[in-house]
C-alpha positions in Angstrom: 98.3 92.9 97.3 101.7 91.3 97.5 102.8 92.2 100.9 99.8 91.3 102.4 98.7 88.3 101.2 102.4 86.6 101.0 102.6 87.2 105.2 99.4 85.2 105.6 100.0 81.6 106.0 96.4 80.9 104.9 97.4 79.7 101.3 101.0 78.4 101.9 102.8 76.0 104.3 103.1 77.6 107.2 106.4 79.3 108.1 108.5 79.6 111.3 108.1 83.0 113.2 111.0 85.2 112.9 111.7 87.3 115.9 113.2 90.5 115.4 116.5 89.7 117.8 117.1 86.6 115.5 117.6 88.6 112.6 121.9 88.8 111.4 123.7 88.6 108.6 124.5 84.8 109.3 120.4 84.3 109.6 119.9 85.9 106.3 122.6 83.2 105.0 120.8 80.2 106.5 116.8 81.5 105.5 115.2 78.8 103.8 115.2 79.5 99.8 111.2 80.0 100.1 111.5 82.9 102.3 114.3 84.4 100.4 112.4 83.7 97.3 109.3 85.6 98.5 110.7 88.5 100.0 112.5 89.4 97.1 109.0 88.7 95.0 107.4 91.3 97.5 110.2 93.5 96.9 110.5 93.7 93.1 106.7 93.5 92.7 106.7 97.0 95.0 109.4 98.5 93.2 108.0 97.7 89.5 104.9 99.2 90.7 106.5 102.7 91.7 108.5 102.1 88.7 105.1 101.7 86.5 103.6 104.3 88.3 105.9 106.8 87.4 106.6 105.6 83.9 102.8 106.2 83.4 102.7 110.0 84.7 105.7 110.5 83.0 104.1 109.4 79.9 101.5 111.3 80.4 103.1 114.6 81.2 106.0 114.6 78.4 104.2 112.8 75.9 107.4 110.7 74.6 107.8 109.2 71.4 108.5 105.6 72.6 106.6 103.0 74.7 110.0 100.9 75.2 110.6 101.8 78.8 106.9 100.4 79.7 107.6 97.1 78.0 111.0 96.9 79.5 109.7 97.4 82.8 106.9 95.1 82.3 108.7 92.7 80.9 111.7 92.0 84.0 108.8 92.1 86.4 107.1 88.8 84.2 110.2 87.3 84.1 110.6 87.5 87.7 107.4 86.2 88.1 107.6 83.3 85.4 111.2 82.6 87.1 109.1 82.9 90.8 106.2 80.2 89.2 108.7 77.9 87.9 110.5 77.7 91.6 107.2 77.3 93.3 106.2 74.3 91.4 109.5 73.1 91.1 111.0 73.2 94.1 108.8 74.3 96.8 105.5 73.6 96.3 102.6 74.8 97.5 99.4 76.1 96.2 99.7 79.5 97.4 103.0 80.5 95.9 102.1 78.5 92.5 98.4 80.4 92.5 100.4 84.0 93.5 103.2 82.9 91.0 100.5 82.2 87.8 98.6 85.6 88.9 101.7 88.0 88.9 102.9 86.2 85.7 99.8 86.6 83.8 99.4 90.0 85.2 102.6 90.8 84.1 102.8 89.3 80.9 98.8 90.8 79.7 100.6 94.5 81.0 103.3 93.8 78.8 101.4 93.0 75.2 99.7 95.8 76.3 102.5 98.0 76.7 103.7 96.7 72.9 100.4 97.3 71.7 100.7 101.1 73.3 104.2 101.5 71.5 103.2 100.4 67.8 100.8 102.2 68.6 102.7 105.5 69.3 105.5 104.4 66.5 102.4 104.6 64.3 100.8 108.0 65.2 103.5 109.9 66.9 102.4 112.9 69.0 103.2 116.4 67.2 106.0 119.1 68.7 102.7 120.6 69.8 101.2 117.7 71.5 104.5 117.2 73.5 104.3 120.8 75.3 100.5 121.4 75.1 97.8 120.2 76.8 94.4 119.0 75.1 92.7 122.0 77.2 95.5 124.4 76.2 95.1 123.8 72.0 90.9 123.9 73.2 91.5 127.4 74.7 94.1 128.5 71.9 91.5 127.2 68.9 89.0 129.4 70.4 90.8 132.3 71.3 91.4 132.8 67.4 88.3 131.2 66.1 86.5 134.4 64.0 83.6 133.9 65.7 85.2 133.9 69.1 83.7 137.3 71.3 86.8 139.6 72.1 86.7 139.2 76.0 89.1 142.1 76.5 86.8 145.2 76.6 84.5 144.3 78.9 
């Protein structure tokens, strides 16, 4: 959502073009702080993503003990967007960067309770040695498998 809505001048001021053979080191140095400040918005809002992304499978697959890493992770991506929403009504103002600004920080900041809520949660119950290397489906199969009313499949 980031990088494509932030390119659009539809809800900003608009921005001076940027040709590709006007891009050095000594341009970076003179960009105007709005630019800098939303390309490295776009950046660390696509990185926390991965970043969430695979804190979530990883979750998922080895079961950890803790939900600290999640409320870390959110938690630097809502302060970069509370730091971003404080600059854009600030400094530079305009209605798309304050609207964008509010939305990633309230985005941010609701996966973040939610992410303490998931690790008192997890303090609370925490998963069993079995639950950490098994499956749901696996413990289904193996419950079965020595039920006493389980068929013996083998001799058929």
């Amino acid at each position: 959502m980031m990088c494509c809505w932030w390119p659009a001048n539809c809800w900003q001021d608009r921005l001076p073009v940027t040709q590709l053979a006007d891009v050095s080191p000594e341009a970076l140095r003179n960009a105007p702080a709005p630019d800098l400040w939303a390309t490295a918005v776009v950046v660390s809002t696509f990185v926390g993503g991965l970043l969430l992304i695979g804190v979530g499978f990883g979750m998922q697959h080895d079961r950890l003990r803790t939900g600290r890493l999640p409320m870390i992770l959110t938690a630097a991506m809502g302060l970069v967007f509370w730091v971003y929403l404080g600059f854009s009504i600030f400094i530079a103002p305009a209605f798309g960067r304050i609207a964008l600004g509010a939305l990633g920080a309230l985005g941010w900041t609701v996966m973040f309770l939610l992410a303490g809520v998931s690790n008192e949660q997890m303090r609370a119950n925490p998963p069993t040695q079995s639950e950490q290397s098994w499956t749901s489906r696996d413990e289904d199969e193996f419950r079965k498998s020595l039920s006493p009313d389980s068929r013996d499949r083998t001799n058929r």
